[in-house]
C-alpha positions as CSV (number, residue, x, y, z in Angstrom):
1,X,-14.2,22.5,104.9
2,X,-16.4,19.4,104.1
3,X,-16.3,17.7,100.5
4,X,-18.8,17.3,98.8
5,X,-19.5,13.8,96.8
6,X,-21.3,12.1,94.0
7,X,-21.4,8.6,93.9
8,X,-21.9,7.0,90.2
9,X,-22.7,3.0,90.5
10,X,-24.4,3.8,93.9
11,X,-26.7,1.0,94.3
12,X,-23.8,-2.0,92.7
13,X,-21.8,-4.2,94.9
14,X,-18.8,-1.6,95.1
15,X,-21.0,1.6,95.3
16,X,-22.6,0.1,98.1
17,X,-19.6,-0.6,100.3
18,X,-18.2,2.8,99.4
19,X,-20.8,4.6,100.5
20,X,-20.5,2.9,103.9
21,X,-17.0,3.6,104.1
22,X,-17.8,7.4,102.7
23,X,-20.4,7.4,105.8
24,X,-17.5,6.9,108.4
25,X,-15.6,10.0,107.2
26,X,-16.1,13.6,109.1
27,X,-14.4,15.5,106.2
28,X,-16.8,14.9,103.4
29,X,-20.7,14.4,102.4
30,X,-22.7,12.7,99.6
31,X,-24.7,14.9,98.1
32,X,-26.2,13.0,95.4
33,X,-26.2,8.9,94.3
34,X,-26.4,8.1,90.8
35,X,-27.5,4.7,89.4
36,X,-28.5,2.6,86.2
37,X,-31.8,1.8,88.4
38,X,-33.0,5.3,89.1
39,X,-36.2,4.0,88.2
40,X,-36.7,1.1,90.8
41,X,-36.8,1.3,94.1
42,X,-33.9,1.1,96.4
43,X,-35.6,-1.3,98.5
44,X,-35.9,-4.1,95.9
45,X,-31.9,-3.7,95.2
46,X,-29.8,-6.7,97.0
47,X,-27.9,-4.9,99.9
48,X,-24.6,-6.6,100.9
49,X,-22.9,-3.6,102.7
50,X,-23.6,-1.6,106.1
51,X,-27.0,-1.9,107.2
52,X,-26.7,2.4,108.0
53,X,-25.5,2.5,104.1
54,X,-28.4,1.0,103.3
55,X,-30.7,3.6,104.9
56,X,-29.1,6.4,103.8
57,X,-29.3,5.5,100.5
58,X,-33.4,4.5,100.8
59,X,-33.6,8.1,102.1
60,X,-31.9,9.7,99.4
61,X,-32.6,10.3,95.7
62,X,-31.3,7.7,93.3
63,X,-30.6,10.1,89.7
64,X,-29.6,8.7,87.0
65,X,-25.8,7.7,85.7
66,X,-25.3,10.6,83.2
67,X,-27.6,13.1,85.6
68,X,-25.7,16.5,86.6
69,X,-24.0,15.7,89.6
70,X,-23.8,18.1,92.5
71,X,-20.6,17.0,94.4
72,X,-17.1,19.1,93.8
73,X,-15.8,15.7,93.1
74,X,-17.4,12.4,91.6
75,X,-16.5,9.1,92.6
76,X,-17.1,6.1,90.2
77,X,-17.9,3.0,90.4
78,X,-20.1,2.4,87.3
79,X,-20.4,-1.2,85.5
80,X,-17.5,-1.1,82.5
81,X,-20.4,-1.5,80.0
82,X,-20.9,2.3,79.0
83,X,-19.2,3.7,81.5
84,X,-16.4,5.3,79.5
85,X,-19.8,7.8,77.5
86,X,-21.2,8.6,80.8
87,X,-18.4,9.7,82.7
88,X,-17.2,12.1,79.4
89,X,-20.4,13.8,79.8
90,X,-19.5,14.8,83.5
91,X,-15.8,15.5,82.4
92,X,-17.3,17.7,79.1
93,X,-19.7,19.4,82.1
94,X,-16.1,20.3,84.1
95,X,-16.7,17.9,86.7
96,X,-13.8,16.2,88.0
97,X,-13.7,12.5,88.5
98,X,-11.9,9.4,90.4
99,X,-13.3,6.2,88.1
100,X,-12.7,2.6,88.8
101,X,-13.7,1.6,85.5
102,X,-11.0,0.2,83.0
103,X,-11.0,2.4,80.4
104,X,-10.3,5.2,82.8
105,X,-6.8,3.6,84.0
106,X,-5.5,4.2,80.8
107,X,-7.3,7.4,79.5
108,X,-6.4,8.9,83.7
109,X,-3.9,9.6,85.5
110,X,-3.6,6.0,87.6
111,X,-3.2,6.0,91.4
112,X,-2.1,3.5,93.5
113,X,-1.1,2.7,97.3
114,X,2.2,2.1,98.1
115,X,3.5,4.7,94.8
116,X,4.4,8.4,95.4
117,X,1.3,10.1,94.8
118,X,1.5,12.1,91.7
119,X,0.7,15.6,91.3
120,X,-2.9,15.4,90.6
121,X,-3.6,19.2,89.4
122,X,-4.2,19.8,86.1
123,X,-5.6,15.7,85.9
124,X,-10.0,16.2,85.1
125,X,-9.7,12.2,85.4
126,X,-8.2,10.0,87.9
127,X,-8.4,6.5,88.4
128,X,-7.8,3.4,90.7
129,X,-6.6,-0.2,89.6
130,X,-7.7,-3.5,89.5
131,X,-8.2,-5.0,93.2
132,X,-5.7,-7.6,92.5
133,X,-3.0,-4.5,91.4
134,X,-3.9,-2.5,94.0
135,X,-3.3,-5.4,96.3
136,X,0.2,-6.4,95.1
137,X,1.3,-2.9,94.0
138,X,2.3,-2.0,97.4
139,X,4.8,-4.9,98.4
140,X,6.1,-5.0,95.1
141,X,7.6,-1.0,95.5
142,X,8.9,-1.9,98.5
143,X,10.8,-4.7,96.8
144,X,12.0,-2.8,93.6
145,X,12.8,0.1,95.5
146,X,15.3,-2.3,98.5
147,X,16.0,-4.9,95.8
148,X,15.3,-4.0,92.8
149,X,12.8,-6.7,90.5
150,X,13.8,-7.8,87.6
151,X,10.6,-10.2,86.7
152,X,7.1,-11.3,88.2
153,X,5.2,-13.8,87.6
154,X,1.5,-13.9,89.1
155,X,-1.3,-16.6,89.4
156,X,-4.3,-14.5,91.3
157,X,-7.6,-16.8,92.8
158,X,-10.0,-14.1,93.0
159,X,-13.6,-14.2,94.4
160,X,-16.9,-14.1,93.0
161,X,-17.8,-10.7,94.3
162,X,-14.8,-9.4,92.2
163,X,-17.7,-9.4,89.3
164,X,-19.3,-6.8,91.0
165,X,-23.1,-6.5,90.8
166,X,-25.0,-7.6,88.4
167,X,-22.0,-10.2,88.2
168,X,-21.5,-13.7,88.4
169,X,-24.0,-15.2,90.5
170,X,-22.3,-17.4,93.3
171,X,-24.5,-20.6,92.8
172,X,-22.9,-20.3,89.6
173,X,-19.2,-20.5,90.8
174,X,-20.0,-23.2,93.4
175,X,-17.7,-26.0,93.4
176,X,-16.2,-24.8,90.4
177,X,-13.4,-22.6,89.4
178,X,-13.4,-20.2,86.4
179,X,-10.2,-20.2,84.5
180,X,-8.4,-18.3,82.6
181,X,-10.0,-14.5,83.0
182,X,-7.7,-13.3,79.8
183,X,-9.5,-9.9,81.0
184,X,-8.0,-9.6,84.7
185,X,-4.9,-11.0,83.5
186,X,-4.4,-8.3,81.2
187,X,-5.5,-5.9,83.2
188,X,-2.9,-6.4,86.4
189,X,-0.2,-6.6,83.4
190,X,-1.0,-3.6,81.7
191,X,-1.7,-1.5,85.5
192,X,1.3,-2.3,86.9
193,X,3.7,-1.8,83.6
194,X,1.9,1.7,83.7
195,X,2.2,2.6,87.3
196,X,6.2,1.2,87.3
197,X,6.9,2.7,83.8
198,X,7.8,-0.6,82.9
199,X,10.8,-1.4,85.1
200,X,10.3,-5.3,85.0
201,X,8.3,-7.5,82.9
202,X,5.2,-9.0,84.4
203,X,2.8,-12.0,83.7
204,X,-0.5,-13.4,85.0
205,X,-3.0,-16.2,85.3
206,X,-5.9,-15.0,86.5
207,X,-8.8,-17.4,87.9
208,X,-12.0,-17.0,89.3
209,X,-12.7,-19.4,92.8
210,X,-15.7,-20.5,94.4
211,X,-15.3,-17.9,97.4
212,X,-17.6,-14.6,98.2
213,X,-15.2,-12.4,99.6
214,X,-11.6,-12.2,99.2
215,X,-8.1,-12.4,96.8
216,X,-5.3,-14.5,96.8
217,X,-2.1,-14.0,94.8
218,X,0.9,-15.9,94.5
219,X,3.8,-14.1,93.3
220,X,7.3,-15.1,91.7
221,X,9.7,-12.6,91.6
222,X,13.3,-12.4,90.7
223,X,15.3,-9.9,92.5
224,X,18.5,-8.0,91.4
225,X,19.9,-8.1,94.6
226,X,20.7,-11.1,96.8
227,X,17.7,-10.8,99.6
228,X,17.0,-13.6,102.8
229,X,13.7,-13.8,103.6
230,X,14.1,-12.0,106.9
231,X,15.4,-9.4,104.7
232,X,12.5,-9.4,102.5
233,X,10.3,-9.8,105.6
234,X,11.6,-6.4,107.2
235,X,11.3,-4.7,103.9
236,X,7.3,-5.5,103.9
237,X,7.4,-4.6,107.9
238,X,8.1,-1.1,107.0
239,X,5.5,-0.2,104.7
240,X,1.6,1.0,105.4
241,X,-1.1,-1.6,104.7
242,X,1.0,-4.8,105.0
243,X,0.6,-7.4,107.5
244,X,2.7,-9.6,108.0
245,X,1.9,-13.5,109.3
246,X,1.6,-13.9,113.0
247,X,2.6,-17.1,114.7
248,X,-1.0,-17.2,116.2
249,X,-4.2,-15.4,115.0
250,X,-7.5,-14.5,117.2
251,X,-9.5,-14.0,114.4
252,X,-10.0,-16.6,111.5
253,X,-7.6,-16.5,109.0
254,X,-9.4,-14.5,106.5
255,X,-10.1,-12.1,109.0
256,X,-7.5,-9.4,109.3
257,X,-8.1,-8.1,105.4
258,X,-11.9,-7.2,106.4
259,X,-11.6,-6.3,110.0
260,X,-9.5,-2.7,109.3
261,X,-9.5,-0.7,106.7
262,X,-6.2,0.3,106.4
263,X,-5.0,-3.3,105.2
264,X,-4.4,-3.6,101.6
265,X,-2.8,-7.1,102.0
266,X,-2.0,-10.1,104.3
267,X,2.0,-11.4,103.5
268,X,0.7,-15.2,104.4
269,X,3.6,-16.7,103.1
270,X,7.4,-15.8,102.3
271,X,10.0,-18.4,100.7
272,X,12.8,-18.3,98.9
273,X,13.1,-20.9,96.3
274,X,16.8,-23.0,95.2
275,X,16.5,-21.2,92.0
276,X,16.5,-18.0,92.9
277,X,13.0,-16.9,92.8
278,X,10.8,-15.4,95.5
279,X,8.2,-17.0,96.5
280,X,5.5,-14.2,98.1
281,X,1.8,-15.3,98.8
282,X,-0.7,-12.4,99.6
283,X,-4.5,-12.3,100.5
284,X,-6.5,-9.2,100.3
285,X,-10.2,-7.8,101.0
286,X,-11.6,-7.1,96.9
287,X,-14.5,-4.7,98.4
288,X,-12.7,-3.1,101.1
289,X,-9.1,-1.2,101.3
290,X,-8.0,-2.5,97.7
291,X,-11.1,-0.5,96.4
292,X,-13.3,1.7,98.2
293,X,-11.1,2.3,101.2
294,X,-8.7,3.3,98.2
295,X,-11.3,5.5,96.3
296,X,-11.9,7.5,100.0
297,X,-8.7,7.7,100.7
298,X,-7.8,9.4,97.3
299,X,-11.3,11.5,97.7
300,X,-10.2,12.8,101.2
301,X,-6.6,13.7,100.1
302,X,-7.3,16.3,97.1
């Protein structure tokens, strides 16, 4: 039986990529897009996703944000500002929802890759995580659950397009780098003491870098148990949406996070440090599996 969708945020930076990604999938249909600029026409909104995304939304009606959506299930990716009234309107309507917005992780029930998925019945609201938690949240349960963490520390380099749209524009950000984002820092903190129930303590620096596309996160953990890096290295091996470095790569570096959708996150370095810390380094795609390929994943699997 095909699903049927409602995309809130339709015509943003994230909306825009999801609907491409919603495009590929036999199992459901969009029945309805849902925007702040209902009003304008599609065709004067910056595209930056699929070219066939693109045409199906020009062909579609764009409603507005708190319009009466006619999918089973909404799926939003609505700019923080406000989001929090509109989606409450669709809840009080009965509508069930999967929001990326912030105030939704904590007010939800949170999901994210690489965790047991929770029993979601019962649950109006669901919720994904920040890209850069989504990105580190599956390597780090493989870790606690073969080594057990005791602390993390994280410094995270995160792209432009991480703003979403309207967001910071990238002649903005050029040749400089934006630090500290208090906001993003908090935010991977607070997401993955949630979605761990608190089992180690975790910090973060979180910058903003020059760069369109694209996260990178370096990671100092403390492990309970004595672990080698080939250890840690066949730990990450075994679980989905991790690749591991290659000795040699066809495609250019950057590459492998965009070119499937099943990658979460890139392992591009492992070391083990004299004092006791693991060193981990991680790249990830901000627009693709970390987001909307997690947001279609969750909307094909309830």
């Amino acid at each position: 039986m095909t699903k049927k969708l409602s995309v809130l945020g339709a015509l943003g930076l994230l909306g825009q990529h999801l609907i491409a990604r919603l495009l590929r999938e036999s199992s459901v249909e969009i029945v309805s897009l849902h925007d702040h600029r209902h009003g304008e026409s599609a065709r004067h909104v910056p595209w930056f996703a699929n070219p066939d995304a693109r045409d199906f939304a020009l062909h579609q009606p764009i409603l507005a944000p708190e319009a009466k959506a006619a999918g089973d299930l909404i799926l939003s990716f609505l700019p923080d500002d406000g989001a929090e009234a509109i989606e409450r309107q669709h809840l009080q309507r009965g509508a069930r929802i999967v929001s990326h917005c912030e105030y939704a992780r904590q007010a939800g029930l949170l999901l994210a890759p690489g965790l047991p998925l929770p029993d979601t019945r019962g649950h109006q609201l669901l919720s994904t995580p920040n890209c850069t938690t989504a990105m580190c949240a599956a390597p780090l349960a493989q870790l606690h659950q073969s080594f057990r963490i005791e602390a993390v520390h994280v410094t995270t380099l995160q792209a432009v397009s991480g703003t979403d749209l309207p967001g910071m524009p990238a002649y903005l950000a050029h040749d400089n780098v934006v630090s500290s984002l208090p906001g993003e820092a908090m935010a991977l903190e607070s997401e993955l003491k949630t979605l761990f129930d608190a089992a180690f303590p975790v910090s973060c620096i979180a910058t903003r870098v020059p760069v369109w596309r694209g996260h990178t996160l370096s990671l100092m953990i403390r492990l309970k148990a004595t672990a080698k890096v080939r250890d840690v290295q066949q730990a990450l091996a075994a679980t989905p949406g991790i690749q591991l470095p290659v000795a040699t790569l066809d495609l250019p570096i950057w590459k492998p996070e965009t070119a499937s959708d099943q990658t979460l996150c890139t392992v591009a370095a492992i070391d083990q440090g004299d004092d006791g810390w693991l060193k981990l380094s991680l790249r990830g795609d901000n627009l693709r599996a970390a987001t909307t390929g997690l947001m279609a994943r969750i909307a094909t699997s309830l």
